[in-house]
Backbone as a printed PyTorch tensor [residue, N CA C, xyz], in Angstrom:
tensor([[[-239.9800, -129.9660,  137.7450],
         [-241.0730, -130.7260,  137.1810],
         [-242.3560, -130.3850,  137.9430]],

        [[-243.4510, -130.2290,  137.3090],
         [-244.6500, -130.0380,  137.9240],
         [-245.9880, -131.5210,  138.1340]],

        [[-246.6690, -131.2300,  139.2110],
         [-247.2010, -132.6610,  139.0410],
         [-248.2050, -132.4040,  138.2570]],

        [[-248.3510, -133.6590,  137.4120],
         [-249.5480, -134.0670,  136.6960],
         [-249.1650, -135.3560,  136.6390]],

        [[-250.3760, -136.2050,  135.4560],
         [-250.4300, -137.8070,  135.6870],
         [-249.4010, -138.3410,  135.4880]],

        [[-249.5900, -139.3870,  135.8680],
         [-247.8750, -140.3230,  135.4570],
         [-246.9660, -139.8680,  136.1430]],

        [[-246.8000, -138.4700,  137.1740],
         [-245.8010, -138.3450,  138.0060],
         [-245.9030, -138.8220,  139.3470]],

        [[-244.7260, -139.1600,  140.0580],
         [-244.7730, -139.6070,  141.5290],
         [-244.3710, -138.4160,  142.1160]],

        [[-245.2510, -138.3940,  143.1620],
         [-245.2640, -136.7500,  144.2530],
         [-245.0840, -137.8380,  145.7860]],

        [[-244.1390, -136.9400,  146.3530],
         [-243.5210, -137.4480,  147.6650],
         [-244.0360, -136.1350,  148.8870]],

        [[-244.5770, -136.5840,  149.6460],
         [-244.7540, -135.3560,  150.5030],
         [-244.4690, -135.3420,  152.3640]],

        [[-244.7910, -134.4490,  152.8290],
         [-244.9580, -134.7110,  153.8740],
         [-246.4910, -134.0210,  154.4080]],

        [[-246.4450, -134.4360,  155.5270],
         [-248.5170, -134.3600,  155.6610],
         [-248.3480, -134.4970,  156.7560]],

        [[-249.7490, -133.3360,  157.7090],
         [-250.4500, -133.7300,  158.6200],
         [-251.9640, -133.9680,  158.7710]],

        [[-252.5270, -135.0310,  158.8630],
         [-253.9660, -135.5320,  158.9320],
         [-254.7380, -135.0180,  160.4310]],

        [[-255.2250, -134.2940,  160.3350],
         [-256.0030, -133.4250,  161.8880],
         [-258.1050, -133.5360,  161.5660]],

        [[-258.7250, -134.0700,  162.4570],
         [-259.4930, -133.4010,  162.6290],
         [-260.0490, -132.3020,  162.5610]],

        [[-261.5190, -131.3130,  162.4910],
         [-261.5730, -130.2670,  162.2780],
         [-261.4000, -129.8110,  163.4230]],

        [[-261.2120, -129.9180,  164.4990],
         [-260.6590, -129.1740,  165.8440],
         [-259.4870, -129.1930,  166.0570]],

        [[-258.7360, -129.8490,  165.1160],
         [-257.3200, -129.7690,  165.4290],
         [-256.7650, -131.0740,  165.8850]],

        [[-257.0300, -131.8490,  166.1060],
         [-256.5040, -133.2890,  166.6540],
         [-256.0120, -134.0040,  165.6180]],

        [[-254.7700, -134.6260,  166.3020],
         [-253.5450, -134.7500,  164.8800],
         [-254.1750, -136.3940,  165.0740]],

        [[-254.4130, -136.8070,  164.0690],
         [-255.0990, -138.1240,  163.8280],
         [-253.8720, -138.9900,  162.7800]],

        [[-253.0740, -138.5920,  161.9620],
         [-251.8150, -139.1460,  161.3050],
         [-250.8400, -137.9840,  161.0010]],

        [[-249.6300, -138.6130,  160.7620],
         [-248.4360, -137.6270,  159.9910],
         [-247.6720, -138.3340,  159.3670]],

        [[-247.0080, -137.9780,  158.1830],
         [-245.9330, -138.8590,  157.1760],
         [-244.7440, -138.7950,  158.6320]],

        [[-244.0670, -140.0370,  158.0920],
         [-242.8700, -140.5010,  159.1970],
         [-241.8840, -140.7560,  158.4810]],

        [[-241.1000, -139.9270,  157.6360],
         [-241.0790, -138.5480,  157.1610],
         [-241.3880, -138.4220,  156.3790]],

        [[-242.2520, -139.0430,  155.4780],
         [-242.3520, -139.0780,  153.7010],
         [-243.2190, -139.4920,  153.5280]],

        [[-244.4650, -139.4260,  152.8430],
         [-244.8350, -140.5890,  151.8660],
         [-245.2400, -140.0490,  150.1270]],

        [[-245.2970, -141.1560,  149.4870],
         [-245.0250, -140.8290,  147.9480],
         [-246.2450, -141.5320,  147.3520]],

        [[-246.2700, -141.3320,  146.4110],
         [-247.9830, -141.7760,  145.5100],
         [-248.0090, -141.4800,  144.0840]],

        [[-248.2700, -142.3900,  143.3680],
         [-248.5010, -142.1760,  141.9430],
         [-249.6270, -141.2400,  141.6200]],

        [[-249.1460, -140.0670,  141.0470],
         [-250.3220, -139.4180,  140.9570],
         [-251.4960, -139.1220,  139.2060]],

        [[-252.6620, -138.7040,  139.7090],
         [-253.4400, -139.0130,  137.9850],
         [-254.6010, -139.9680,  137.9350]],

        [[-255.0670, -140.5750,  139.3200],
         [-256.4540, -141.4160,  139.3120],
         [-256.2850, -142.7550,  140.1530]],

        [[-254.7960, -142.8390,  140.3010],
         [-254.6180, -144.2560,  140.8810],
         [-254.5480, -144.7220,  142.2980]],

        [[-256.1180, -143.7360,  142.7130],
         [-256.6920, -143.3860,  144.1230],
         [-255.3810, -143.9530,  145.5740]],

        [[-254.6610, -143.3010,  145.1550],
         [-253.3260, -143.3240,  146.0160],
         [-253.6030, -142.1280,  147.4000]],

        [[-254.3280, -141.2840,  146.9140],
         [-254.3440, -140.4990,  147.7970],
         [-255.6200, -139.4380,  147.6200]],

        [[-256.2610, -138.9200,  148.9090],
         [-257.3810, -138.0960,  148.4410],
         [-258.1010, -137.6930,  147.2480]],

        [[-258.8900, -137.9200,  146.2610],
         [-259.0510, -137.0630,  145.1720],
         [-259.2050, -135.2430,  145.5940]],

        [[-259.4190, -134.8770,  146.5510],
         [-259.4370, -133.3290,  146.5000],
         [-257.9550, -132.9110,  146.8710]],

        [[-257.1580, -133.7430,  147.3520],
         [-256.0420, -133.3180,  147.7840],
         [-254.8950, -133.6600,  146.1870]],

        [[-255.0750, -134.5630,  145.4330],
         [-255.0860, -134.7330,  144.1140],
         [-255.1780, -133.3010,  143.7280]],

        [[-256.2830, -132.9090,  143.2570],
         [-256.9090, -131.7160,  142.3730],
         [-255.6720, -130.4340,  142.6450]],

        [[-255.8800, -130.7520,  144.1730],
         [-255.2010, -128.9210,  144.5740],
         [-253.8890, -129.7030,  144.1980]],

        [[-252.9620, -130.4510,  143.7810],
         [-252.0910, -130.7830,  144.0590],
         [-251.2800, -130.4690,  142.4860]],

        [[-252.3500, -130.7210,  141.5870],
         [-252.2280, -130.8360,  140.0530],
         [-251.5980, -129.2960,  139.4880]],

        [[-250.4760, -129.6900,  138.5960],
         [-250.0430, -128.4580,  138.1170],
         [-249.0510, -127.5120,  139.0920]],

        [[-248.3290, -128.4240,  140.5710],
         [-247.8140, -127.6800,  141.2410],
         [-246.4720, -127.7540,  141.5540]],

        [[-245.5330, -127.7810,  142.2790],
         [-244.2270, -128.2890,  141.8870],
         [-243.4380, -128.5830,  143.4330]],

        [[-242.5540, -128.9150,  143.4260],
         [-241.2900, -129.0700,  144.6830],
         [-241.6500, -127.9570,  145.7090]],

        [[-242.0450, -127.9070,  146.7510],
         [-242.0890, -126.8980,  147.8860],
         [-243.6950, -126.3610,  147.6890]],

        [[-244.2000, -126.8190,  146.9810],
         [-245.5730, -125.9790,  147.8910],
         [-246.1420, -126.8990,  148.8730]],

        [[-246.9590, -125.9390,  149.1170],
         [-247.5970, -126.6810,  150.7550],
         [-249.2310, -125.8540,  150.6790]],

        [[-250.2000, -126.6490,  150.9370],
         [-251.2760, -126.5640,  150.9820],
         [-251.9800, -127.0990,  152.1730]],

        [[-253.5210, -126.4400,  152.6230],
         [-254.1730, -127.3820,  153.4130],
         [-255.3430, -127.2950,  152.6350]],

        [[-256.0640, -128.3650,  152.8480],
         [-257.4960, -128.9510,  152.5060],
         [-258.2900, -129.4870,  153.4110]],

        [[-259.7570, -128.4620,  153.6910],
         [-260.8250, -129.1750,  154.7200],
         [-261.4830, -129.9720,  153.5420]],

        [[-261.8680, -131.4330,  154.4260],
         [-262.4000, -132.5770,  153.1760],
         [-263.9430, -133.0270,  154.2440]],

        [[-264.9520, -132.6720,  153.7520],
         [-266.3630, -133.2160,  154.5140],
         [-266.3060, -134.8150,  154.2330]],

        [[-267.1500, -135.0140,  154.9570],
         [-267.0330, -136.3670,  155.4760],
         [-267.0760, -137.0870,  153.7760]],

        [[-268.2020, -136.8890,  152.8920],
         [-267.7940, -137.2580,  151.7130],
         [-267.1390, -137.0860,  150.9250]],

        [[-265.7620, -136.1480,  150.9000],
         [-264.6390, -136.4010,  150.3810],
         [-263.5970, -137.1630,  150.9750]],

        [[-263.6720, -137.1980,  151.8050],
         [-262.6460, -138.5060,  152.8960],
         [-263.5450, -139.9910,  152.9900]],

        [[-263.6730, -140.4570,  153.9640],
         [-264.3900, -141.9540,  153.9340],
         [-265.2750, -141.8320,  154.3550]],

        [[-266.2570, -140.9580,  153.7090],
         [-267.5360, -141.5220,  153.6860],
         [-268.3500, -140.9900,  154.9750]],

        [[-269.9190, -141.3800,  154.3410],
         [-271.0200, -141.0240,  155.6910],
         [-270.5420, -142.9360,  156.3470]],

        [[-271.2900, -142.7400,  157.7160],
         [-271.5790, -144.4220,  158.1310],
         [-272.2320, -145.0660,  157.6460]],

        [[-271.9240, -146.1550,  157.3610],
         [-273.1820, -147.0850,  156.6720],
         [-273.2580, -148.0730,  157.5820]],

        [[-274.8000, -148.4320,  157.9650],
         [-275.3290, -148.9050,  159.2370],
         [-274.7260, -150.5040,  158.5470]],

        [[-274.8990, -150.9440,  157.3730],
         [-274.9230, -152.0730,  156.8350],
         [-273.3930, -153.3290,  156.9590]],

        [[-272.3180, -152.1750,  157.3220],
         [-271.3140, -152.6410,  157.8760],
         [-271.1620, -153.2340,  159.1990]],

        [[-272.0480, -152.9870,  159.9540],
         [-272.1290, -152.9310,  161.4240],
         [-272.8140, -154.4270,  161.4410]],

        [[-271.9250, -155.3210,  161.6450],
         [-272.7850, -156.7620,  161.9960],
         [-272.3190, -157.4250,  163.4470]],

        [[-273.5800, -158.2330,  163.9500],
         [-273.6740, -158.8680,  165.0980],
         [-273.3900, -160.2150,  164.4070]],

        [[-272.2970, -161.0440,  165.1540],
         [-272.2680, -162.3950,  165.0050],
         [-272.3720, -163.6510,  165.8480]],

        [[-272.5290, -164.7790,  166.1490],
         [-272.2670, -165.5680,  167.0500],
         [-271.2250, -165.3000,  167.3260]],

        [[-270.7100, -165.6180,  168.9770],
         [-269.8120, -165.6890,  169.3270],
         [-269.1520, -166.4590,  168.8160]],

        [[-269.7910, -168.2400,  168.7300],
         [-268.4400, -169.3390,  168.2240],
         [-268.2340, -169.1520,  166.8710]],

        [[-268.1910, -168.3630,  165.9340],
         [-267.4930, -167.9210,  165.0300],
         [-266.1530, -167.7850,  164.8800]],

        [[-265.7780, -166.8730,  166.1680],
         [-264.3250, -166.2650,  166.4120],
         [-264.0910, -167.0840,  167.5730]],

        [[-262.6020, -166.6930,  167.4320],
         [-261.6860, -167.6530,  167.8640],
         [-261.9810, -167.2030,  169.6190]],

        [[-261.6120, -168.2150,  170.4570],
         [-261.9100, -167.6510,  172.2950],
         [-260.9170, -167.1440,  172.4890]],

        [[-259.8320, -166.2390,  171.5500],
         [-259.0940, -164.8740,  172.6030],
         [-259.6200, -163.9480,  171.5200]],

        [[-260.9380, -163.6700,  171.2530],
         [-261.0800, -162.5990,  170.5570],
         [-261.1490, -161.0980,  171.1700]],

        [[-261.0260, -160.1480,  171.0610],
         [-261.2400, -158.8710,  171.7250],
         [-261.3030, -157.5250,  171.1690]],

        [[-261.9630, -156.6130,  172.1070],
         [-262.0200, -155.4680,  171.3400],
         [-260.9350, -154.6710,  170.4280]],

        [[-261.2510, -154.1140,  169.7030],
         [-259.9240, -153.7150,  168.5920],
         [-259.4670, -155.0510,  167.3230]],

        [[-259.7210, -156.2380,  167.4230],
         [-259.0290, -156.7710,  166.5160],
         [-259.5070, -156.8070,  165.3740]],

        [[-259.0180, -156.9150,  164.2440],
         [-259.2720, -156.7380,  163.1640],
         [-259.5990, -158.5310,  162.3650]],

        [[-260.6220, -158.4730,  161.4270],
         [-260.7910, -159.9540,  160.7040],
         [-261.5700, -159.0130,  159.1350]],

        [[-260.9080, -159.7740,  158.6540],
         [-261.3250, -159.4560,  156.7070],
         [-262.6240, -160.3790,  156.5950]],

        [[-263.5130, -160.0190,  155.8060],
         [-265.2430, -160.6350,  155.9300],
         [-265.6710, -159.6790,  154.2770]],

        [[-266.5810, -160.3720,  154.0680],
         [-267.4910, -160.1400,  152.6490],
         [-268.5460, -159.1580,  153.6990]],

        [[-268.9400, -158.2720,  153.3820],
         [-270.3460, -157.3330,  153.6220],
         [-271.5600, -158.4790,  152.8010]],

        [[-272.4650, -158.2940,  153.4210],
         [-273.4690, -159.0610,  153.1720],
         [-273.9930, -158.0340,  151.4020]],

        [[-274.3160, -159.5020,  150.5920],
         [-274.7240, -159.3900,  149.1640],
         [-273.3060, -159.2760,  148.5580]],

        [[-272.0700, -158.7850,  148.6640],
         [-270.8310, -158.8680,  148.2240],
         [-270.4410, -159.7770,  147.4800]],

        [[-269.7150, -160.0210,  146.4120],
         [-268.9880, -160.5280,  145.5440],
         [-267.9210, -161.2060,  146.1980]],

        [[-267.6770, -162.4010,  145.7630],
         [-266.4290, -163.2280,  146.5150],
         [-265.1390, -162.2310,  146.3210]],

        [[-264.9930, -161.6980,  145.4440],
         [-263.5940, -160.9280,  145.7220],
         [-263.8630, -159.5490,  146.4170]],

        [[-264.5490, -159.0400,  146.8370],
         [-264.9870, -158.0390,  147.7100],
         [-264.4140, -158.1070,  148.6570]],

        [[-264.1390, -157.6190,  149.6780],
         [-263.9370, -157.4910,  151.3060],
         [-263.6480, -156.6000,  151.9570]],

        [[-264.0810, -156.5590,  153.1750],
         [-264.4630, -155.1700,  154.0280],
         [-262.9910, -155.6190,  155.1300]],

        [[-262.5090, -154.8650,  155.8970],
         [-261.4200, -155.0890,  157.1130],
         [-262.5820, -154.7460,  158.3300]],

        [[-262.8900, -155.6260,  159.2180],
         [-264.1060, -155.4610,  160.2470],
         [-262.9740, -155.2230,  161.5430]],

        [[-263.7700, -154.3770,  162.0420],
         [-263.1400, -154.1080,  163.8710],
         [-264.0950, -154.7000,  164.6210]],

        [[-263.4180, -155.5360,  165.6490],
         [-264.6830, -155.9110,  166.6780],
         [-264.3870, -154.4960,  167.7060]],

        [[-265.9520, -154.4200,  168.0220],
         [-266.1990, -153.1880,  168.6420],
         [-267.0810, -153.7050,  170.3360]],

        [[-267.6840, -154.9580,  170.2760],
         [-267.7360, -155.5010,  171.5050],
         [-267.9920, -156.7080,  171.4710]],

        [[-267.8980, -157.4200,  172.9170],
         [-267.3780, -158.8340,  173.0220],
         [-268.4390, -159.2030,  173.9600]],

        [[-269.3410, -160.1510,  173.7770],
         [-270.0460, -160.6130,  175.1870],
         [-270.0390, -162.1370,  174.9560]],

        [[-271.0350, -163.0120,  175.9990],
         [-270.8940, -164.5660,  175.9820],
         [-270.9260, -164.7950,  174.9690]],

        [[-272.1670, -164.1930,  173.8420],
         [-272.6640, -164.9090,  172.9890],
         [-273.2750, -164.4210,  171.7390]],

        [[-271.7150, -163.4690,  171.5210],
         [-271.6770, -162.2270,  170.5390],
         [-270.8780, -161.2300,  170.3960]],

        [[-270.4570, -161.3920,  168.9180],
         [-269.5830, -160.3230,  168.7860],
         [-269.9860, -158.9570,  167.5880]],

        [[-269.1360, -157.9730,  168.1430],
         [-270.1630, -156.8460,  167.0320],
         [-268.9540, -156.4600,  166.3510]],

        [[-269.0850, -156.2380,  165.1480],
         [-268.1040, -155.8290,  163.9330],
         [-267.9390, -155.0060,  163.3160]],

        [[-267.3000, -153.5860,  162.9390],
         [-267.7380, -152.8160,  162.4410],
         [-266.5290, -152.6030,  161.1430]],

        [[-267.3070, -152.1720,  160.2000],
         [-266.5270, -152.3090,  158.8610],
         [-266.4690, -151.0520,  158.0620]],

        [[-266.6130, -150.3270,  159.1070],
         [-266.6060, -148.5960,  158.3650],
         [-265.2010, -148.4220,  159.4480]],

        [[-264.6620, -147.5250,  157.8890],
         [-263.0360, -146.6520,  158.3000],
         [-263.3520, -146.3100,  159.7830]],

        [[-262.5980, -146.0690,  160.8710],
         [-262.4670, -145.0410,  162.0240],
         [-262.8380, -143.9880,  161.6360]],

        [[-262.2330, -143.3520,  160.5860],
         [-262.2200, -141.6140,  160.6950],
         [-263.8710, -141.5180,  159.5650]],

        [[-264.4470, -142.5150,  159.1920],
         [-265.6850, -142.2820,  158.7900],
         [-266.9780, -141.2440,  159.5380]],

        [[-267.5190, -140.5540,  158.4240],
         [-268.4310, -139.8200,  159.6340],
         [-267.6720, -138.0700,  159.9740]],

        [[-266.6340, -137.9690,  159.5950],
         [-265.7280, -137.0320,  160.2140],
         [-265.0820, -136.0080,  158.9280]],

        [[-265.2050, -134.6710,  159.4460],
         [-264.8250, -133.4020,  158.6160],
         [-262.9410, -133.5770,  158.9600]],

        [[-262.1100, -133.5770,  157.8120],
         [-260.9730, -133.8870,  157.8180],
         [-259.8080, -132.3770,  157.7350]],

        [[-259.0020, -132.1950,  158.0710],
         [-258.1490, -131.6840,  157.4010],
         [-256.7130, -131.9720,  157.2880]],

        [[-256.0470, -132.0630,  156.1590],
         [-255.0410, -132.7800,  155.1900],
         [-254.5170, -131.4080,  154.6500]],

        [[-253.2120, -131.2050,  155.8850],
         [-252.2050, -130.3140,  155.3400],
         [-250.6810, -130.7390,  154.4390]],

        [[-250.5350, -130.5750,  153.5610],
         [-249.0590, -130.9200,  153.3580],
         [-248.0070, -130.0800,  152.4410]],

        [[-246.9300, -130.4800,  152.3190],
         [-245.8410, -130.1030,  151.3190],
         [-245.1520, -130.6240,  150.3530]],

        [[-245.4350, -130.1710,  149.5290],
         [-244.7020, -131.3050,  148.2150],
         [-242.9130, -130.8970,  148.4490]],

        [[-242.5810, -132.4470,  148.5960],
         [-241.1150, -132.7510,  148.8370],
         [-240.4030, -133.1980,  147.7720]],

        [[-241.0180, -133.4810,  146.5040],
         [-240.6870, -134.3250,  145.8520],
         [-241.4600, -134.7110,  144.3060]],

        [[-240.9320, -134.1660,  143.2960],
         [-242.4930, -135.0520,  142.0540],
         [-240.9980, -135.4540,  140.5660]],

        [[-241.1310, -136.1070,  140.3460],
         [-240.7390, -137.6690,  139.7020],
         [-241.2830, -138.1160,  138.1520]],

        [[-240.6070, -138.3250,  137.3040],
         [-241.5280, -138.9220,  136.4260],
         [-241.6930, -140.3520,  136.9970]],

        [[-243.0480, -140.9450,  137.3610],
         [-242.9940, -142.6320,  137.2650],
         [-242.5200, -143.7540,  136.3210]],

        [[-241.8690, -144.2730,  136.7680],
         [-241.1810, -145.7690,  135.6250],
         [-242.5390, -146.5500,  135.2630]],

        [[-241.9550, -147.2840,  134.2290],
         [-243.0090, -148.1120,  133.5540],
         [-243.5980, -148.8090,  134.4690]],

        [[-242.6600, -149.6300,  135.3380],
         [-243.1160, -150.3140,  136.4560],
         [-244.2120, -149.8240,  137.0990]],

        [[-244.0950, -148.6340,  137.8370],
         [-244.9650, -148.1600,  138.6670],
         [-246.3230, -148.2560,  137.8840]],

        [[-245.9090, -147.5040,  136.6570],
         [-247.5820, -147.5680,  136.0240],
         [-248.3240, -148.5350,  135.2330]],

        [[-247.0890, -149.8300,  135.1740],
         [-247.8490, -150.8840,  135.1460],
         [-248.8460, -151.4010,  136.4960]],

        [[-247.6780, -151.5070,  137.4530],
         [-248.8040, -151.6730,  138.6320],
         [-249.5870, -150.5950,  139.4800]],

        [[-249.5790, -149.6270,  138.8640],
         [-250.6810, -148.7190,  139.4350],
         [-249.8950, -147.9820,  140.2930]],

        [[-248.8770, -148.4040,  141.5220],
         [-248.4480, -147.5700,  142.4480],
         [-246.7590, -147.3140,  142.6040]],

        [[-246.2640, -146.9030,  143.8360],
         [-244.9840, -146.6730,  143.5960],
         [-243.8910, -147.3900,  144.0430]],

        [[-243.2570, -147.4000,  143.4120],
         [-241.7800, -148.5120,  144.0960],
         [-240.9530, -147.6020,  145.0160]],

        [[-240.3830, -148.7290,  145.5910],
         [-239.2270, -147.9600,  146.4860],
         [-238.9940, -147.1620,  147.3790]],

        [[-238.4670, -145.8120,  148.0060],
         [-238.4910, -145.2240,  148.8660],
         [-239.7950, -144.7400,  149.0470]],

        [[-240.2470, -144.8980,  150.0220],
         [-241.7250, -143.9180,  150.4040],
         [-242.9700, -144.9540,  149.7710]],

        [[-242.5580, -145.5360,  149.1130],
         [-243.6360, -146.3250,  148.1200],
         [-243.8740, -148.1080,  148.6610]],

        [[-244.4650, -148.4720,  147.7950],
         [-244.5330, -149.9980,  147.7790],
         [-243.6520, -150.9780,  147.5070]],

        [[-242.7680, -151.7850,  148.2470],
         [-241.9270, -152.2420,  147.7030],
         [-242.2950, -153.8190,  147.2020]],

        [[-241.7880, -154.7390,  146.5160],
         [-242.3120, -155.8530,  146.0790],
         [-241.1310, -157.0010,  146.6660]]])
């Protein structure tokens, strides 16, 4: 079977920096509905389309095909008594970006901690950054109704409910 839409593609992957620094890897698998249902890269999508069991590709992705330039607008200063008193660097809190829609939400990192203030940042880590996304197709599937009712994949490698 070859992938195109409506099929599930299982792969394995390494996520590196452009110098080479291994930044993720499938542990051993991962799988994705493929055809728009932003499961996975759109450029890594494209090269992926029309290909079958065992190929293996790499893709350099500029910062705007991966996540994005920085956007300063994510970056907020808050009162300290906001957050809770064991707050600290690295933790994560879900927040609306300012002008946002109630169902909107950003995942914020606090990035520093002082008496009487905390700073938040709501841009990806790897934002800002030239990517490269090597992998091998292990696997492509027709998807069940299920899956493409809910958009993604069940079961091994996938989403389970």
């Amino acid at each position: 079977m070859v992938i195109g839409k409506d099929s599930v593609v299982t792969l394995s992957y390494r996520l590196t920096d452009d110098e080479g620094t291994l930044l993720e890897a499938s542990d051993p698998a991962i799988s994705y509905l493929h055809g728009g249902y932003d499961g996975i890269f759109p450029l890594v999508e494209a090269a992926l389309e029309g290909q079958a069991e065992g190929f293996s590709c790499t893709i350099t992705m500029e910062p705007e095909e991966a996540f994005g330039e920085y956007d300063e607008t994510l970056r907020r200063v808050e009162p300290r008594d906001l957050f809770p008193s064991q707050v600290k660097v690295g933790m994560q809190f879900e927040g609306q970006p300012e002008g946002a829609s109630r169902d909107e939400s950003v995942l914020y990192t606090v990035t520093e901690v002082t008496d009487d203030q905390v700073v938040v940042d709501g841009n990806h880590p790897l934002v800002g950054k030239r990517l490269v996304f090597a992998c091998t197709v292990l696997g492509v599937r027709e998807a069940s109704a299920d899956e493409l009712q809910h958009g993604h994949v069940h079961g091994d490698h996938g989403h389970h409910h």
